[in-house]
DSSP file (Angstrom, degrees, kcal/mol; ACC not computed):
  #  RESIDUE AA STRUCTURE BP1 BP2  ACC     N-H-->O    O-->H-N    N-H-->O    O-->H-N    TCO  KAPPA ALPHA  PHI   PSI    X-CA   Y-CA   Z-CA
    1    1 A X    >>        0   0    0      0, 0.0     4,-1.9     0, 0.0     3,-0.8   0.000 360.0 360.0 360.0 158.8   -3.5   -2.8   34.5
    2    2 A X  H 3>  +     0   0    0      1,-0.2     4,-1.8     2,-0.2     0, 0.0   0.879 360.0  51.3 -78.0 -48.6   -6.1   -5.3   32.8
    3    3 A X  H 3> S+     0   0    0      2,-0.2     4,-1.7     1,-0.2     5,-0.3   0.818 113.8  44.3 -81.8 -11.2   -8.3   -1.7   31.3
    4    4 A X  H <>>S+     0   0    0     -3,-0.8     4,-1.0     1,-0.2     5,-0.7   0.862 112.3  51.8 -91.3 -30.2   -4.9    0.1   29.7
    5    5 A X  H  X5S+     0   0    0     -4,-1.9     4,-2.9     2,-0.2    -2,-0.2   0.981 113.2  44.9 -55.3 -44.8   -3.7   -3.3   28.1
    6    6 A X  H  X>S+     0   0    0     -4,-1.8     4,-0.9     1,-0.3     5,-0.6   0.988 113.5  48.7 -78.5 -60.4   -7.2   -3.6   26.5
    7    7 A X  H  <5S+     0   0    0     -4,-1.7    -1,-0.3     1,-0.3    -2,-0.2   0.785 112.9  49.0 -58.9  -2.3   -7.3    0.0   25.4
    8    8 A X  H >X5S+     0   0    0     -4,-1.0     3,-2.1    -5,-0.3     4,-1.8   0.757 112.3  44.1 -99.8 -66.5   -3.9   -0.5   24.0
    9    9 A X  H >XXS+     0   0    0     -4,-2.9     3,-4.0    -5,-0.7     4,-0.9   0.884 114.6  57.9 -41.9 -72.6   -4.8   -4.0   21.9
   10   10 A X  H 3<5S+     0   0    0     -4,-0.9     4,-0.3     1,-0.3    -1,-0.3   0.795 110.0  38.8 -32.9 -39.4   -8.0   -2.0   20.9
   11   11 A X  H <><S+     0   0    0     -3,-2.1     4,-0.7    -5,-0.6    -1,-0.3   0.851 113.4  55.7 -87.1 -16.7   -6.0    0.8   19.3
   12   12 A X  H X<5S+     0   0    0     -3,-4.0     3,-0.6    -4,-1.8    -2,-0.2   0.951 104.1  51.2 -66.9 -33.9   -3.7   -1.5   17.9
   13   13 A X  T 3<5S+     0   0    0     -4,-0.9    -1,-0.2     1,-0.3    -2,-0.2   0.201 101.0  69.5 -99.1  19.2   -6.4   -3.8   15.9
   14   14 A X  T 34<S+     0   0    0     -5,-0.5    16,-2.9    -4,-0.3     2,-0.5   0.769  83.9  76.2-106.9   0.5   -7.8   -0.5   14.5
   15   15 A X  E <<  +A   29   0A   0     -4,-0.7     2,-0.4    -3,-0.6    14,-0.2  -0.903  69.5 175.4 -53.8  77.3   -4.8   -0.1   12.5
   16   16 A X  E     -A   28   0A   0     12,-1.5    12,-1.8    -2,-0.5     2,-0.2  -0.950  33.1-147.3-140.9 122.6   -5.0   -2.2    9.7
   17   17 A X  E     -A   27   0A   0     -2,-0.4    10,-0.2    10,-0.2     3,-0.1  -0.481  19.3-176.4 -68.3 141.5   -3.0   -2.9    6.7
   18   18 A X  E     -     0   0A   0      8,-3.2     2,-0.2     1,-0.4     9,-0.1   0.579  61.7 -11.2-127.3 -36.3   -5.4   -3.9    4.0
   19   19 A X  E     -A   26   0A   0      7,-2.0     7,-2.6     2,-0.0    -1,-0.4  -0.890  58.2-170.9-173.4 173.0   -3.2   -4.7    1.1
   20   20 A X  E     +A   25   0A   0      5,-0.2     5,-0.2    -2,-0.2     2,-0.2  -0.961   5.7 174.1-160.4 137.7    0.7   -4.3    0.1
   21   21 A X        -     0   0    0      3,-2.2     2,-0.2    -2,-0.4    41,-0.1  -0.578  63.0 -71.5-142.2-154.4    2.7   -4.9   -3.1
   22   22 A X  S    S+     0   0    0     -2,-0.2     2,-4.0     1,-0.2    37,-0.1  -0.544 129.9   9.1-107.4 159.0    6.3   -4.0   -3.8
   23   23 A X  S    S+     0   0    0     35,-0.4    70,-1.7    -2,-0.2     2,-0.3   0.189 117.4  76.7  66.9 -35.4    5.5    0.3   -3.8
   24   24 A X        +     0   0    0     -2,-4.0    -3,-2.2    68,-0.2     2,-0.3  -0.899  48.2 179.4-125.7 151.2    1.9    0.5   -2.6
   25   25 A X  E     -A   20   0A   0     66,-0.4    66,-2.8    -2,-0.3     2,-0.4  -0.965  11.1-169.1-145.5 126.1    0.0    0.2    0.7
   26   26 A X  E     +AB  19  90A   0     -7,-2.6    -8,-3.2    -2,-0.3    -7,-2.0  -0.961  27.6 158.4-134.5 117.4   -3.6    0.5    1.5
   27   27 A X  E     -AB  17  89A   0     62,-1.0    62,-1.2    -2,-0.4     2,-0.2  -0.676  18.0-163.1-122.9-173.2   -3.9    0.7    5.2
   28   28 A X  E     -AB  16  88A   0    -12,-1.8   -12,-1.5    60,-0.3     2,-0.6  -0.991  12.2-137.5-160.2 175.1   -6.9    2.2    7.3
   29   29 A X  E     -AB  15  87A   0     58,-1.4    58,-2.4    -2,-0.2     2,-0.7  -0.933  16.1-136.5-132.2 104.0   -7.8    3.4   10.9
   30   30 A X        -     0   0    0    -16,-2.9    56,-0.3    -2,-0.6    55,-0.1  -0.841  35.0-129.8 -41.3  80.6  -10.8    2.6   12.6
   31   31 A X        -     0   0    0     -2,-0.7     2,-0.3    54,-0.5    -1,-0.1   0.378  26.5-177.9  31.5 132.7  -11.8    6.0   14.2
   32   32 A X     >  -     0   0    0      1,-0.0     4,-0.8    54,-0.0    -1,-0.1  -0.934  45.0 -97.3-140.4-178.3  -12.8    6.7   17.8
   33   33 A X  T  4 S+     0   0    0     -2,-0.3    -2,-0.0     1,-0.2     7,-0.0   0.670 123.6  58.9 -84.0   1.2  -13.9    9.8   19.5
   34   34 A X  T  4 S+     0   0    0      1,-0.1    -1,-0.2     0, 0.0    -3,-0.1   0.960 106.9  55.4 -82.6 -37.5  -10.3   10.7   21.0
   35   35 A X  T  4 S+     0   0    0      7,-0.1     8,-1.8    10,-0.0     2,-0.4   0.644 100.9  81.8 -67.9 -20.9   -9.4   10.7   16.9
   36   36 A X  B  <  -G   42   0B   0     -4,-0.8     6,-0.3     6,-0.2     4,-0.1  -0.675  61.5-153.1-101.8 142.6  -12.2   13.3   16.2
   37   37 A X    >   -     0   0    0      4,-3.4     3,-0.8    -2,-0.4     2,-0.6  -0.163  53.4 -65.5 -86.9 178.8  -12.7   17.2   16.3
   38   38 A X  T 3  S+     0   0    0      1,-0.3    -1,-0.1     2,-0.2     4,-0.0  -0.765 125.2  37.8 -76.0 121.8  -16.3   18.8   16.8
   39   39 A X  T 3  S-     0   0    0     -2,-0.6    -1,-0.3    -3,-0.1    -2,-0.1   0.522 129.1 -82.4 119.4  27.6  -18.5   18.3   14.3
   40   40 A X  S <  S+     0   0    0     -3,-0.8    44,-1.0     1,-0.2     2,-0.4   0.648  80.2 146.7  35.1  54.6  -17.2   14.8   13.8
   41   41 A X  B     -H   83   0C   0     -4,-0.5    -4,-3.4    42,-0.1     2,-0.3  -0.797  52.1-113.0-114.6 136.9  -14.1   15.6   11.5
   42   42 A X  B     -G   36   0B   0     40,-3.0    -6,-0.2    -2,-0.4     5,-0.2  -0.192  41.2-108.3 -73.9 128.0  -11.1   13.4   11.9
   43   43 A X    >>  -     0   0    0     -8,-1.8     4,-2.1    -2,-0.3     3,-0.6  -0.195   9.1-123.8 -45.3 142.3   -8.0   15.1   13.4
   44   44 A X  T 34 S+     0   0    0      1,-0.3     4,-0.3     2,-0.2    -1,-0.1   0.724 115.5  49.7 -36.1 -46.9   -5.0   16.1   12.1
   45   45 A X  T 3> S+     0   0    0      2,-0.2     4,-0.7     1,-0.1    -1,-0.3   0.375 114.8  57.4 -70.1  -3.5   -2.7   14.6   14.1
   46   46 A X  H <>>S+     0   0    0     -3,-0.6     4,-2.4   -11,-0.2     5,-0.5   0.857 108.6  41.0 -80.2 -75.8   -5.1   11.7   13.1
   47   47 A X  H  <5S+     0   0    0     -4,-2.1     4,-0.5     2,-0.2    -2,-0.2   0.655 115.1  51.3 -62.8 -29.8   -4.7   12.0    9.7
   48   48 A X  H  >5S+     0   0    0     -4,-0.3     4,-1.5    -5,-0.2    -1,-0.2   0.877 106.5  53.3 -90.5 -44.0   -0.7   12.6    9.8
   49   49 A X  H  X5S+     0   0    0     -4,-0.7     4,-1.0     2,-0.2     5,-0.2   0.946 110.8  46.5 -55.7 -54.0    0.0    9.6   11.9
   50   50 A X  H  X5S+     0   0    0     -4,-2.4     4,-1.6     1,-0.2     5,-0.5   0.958 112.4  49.3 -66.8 -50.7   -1.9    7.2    9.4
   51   51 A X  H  ><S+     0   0    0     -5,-0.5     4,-2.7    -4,-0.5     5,-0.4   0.975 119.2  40.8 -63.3 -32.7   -0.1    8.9    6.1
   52   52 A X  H  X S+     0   0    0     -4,-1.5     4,-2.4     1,-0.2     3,-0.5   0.772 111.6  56.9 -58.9 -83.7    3.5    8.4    8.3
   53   53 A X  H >X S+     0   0    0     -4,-1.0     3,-4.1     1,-0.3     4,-1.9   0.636 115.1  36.9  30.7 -97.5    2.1    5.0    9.3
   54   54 A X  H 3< S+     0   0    0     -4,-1.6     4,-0.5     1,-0.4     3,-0.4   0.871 112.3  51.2 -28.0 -63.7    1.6    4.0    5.2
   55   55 A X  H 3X S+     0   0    0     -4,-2.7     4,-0.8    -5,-0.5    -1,-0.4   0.689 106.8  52.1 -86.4   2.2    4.1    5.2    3.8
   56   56 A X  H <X S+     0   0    0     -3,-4.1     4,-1.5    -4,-2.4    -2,-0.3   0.870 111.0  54.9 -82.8 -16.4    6.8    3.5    6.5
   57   57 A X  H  X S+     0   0    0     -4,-1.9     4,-0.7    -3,-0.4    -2,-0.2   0.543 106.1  50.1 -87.5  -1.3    4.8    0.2    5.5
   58   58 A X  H >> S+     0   0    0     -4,-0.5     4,-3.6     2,-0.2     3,-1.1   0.815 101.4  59.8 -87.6 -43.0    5.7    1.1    1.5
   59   59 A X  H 3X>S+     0   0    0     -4,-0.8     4,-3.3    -5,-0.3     5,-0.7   0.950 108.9  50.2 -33.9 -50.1    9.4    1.5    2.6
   60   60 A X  H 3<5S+     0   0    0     -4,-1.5    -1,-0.2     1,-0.3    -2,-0.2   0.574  93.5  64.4 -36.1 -44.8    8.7   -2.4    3.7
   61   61 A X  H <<5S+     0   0    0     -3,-1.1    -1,-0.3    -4,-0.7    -2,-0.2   0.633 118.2  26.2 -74.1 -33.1    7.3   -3.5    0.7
   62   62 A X  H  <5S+     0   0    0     -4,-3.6    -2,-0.2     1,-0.1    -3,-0.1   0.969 129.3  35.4 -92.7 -35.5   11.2   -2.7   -1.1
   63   63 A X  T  <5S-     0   0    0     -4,-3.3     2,-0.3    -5,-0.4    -3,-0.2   0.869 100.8-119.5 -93.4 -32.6   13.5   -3.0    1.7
   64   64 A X      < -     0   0    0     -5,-0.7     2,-0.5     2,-0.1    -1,-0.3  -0.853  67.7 -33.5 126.6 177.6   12.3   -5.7    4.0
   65   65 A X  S    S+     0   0    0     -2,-0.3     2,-0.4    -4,-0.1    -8,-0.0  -0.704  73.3 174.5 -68.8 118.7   11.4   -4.8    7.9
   66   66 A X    >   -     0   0    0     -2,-0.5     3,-1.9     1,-0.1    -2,-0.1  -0.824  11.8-172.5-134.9  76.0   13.9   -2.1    8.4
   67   67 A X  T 3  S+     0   0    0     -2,-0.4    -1,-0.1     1,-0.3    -2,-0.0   0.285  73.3  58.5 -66.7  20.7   13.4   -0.7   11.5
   68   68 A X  T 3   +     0   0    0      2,-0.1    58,-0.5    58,-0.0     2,-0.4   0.054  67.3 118.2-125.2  26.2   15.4    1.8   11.5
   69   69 A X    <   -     0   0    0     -3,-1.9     2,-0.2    56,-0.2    56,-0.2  -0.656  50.8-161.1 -75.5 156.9   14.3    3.8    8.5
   70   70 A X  E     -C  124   0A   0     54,-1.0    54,-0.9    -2,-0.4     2,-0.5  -0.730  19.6-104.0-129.4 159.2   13.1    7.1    9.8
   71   71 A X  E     +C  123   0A   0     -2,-0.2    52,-0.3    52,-0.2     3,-0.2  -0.953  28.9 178.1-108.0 115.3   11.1    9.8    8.7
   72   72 A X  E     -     0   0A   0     50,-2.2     2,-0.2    -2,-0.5    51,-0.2   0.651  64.3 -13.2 -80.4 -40.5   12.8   12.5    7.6
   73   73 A X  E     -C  122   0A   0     49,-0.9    49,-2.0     2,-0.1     2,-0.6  -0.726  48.3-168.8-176.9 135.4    9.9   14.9    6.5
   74   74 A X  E     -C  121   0A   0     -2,-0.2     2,-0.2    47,-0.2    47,-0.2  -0.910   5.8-163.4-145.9 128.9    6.6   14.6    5.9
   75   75 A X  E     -C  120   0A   0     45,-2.0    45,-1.9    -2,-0.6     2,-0.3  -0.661  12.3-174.1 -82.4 136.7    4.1   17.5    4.0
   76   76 A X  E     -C  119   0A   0     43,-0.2     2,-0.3    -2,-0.2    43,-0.2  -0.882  14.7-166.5-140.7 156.6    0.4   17.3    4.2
   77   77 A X  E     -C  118   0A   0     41,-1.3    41,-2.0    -2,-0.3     2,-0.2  -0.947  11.6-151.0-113.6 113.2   -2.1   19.3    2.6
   78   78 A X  E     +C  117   0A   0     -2,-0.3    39,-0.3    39,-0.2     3,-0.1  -0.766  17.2 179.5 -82.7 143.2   -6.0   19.1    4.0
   79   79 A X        -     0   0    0     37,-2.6    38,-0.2     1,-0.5     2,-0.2   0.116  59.3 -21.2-133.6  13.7   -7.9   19.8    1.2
   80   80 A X  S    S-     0   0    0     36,-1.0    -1,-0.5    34,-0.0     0, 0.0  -0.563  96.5 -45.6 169.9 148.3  -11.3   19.6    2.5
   81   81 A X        -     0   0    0     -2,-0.2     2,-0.6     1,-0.1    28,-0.1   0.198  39.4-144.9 -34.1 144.9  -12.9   17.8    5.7
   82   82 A X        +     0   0    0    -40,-0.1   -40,-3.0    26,-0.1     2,-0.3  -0.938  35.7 160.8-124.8 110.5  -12.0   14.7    6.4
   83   83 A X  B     +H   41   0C   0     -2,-0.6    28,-1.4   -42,-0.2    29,-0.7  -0.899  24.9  81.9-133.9 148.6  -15.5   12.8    7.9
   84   84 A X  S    S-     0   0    0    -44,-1.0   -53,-0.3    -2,-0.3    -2,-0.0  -0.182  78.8 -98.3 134.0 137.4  -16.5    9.4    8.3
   85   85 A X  S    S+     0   0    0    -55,-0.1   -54,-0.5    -2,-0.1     2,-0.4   0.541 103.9  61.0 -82.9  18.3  -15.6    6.7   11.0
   86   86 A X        -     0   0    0    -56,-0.3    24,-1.7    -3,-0.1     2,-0.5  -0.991  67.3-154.6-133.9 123.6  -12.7    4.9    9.0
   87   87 A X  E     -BD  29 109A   0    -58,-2.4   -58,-1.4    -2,-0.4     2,-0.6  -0.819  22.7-168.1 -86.7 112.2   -9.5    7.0    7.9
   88   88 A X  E     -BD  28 108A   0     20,-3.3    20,-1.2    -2,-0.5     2,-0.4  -0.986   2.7-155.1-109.3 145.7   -7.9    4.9    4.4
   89   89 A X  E     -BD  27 107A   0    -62,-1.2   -62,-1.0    -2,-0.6     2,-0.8  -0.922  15.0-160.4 -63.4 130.7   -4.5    5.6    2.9
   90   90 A X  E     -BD  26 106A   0     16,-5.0    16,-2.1    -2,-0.4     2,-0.3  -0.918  17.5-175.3-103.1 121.3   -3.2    5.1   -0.4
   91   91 A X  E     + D   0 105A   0    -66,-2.8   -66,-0.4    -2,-0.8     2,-0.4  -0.757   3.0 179.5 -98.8 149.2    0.8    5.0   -0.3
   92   92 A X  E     - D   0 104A   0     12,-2.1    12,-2.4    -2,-0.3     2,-0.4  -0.867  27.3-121.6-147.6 137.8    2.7    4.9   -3.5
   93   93 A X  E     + D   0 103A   0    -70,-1.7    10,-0.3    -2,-0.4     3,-0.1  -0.526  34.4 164.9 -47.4 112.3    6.6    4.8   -4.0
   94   94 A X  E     +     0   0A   0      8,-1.8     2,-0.2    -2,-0.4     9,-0.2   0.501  68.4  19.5-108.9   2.7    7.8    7.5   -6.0
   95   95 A X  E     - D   0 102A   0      7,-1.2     7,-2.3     2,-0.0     2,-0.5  -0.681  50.4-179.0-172.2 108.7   11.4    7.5   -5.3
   96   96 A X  E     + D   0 101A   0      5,-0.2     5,-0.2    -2,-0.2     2,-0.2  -0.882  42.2 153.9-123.3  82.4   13.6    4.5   -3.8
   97   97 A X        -     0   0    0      3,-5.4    -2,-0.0    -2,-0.5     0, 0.0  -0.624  60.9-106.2-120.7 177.5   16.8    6.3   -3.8
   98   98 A X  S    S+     0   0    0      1,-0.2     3,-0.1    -2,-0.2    -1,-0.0   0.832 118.0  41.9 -58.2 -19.4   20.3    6.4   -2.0
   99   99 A X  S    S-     0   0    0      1,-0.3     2,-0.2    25,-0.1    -1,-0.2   0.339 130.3 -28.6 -98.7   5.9   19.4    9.6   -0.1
  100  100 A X        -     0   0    0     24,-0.1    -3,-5.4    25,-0.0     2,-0.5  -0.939  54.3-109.4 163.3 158.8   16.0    8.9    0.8
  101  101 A X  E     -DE  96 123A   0     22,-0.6    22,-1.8    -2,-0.2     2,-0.4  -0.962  34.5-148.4-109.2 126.1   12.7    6.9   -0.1
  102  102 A X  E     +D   95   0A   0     -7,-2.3    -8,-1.8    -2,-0.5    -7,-1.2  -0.881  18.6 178.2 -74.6 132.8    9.8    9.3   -1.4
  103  103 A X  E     -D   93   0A   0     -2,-0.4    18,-2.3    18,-0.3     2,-0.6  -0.926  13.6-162.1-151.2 112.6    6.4    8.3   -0.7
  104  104 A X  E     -DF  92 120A   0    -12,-2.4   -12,-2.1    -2,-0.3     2,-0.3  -0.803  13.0-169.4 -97.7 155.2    2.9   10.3   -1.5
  105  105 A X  E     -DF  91 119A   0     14,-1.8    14,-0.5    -2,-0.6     2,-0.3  -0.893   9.3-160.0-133.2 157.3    0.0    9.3    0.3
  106  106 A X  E     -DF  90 118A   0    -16,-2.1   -16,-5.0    -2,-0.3     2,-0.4  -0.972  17.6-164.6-146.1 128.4   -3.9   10.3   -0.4
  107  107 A X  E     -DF  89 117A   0     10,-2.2     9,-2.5    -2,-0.3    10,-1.0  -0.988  11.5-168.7-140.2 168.1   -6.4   10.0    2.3
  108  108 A X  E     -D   88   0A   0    -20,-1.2   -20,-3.3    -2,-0.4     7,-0.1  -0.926  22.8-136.1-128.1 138.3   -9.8    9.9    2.5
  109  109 A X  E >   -D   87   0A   0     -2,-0.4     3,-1.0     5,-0.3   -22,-0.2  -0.476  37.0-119.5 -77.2 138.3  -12.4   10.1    5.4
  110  110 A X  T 3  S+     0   0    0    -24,-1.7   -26,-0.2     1,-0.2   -23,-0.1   0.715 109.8  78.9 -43.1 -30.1  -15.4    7.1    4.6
  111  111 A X  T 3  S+     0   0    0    -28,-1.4     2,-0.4   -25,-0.1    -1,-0.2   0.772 107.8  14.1 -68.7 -50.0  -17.7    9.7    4.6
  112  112 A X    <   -     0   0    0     -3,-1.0    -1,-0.1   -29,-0.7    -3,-0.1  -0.960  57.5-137.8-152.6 157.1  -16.5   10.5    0.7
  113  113 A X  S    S+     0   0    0     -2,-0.4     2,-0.3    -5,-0.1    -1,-0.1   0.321  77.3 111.9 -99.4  21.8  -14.4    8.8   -1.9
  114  114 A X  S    S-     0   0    0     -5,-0.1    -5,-0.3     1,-0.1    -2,-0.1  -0.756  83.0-102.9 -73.0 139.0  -12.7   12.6   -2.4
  115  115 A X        -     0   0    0     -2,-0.3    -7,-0.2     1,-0.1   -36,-0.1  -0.294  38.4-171.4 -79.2 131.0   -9.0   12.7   -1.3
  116  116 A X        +     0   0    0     -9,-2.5   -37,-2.6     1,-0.4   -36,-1.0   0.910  62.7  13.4 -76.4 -37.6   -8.9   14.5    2.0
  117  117 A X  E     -CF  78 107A   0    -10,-1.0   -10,-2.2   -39,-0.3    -1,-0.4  -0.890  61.0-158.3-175.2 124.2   -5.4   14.9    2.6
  118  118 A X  E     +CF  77 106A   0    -41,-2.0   -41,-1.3    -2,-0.2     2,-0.3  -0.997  17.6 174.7-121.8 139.2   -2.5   14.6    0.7
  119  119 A X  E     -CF  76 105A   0    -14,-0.5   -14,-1.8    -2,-0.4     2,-0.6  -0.949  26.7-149.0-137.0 178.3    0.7   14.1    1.8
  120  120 A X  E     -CF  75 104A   0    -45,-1.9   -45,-2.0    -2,-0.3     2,-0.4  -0.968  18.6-171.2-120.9 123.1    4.6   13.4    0.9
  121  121 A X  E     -C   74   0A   0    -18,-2.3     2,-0.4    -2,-0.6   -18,-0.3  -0.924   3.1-161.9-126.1 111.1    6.3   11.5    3.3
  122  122 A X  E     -C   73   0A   0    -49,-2.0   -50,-2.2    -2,-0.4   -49,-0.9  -0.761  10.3-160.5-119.2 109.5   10.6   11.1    2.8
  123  123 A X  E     -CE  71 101A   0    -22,-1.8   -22,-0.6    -2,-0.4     2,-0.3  -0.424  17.2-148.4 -76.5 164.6   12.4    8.3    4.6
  124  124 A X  E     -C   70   0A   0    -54,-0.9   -54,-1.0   -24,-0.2     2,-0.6  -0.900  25.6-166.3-149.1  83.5   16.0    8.0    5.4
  125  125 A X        -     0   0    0     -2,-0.3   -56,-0.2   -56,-0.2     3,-0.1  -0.805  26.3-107.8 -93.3 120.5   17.1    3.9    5.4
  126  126 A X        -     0   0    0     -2,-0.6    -1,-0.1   -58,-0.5   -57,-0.1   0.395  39.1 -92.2 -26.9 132.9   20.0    2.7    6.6
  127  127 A X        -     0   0    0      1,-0.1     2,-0.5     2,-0.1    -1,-0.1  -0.035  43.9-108.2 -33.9 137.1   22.8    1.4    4.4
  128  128 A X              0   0    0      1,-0.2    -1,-0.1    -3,-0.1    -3,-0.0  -0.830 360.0 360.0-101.2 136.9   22.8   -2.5    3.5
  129  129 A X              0   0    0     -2,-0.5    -1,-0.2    -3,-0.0    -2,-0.1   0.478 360.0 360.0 -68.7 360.0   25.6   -4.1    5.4
């Protein structure tokens, strides 16, 4: 129907890559009130989806569009509320190996330029044929 197609474009153009180099990603998330907890603090599942999110777009930056890299595991830490109505990530490459891509991520709520959230996020890419 004409209102889930708009809420679906809507969620899509708050997702936003912001810049990319070979290794690094700086994306962000526009915030809405299904993303937030009481007391206006961005969710976890908020906050985990954007780090995954980043660090498949670093994978990108070395291999090419590979959809079929996977995420294999990814660790987060909160280290203090995460507020503000924009979610950013910082991705960086730390390991582009045969078993696996490593990828740390830092994000921060707008609200304060202190890292909210850190997390390590491990890919699995397919051989090149």
């Amino acid at each position: 129907s004409g209102a889930s197609g708009r809420a679906r474009a809507t969620a899509t153009l708050r997702h936003q890559v912001e810049s990319a180099s070979d290794g690094n990603v700086v994306m962000r998330y526009d915030c809405g009130p299904g993303n937030l907890r009481p007391g206006g603090f961005i969710s976890g599942p908020t906050q985990m989806a954007l780090a995954d999110s980043a660090a498949y777009a670093v994978v990108f930056t070395r291999a090419g569009i590979t959809p079929m890299a996977l995420t294999s595991n990814l660790n987060i830490n909160f280290l203090r509320p995460c507020q503000g109505d924009t979610l950013k990530a910082h991705a960086t490459l730390l390991k582009y190996g045969k078993s696996g891509v490593v990828v740390e991520v830092e994000l921060r709520g707008s609200s304060s330029e202190k890292v909210s959230s850190h997390a390590t996020v491990t890919y699995v890419v397919p051989p090149e044929e």
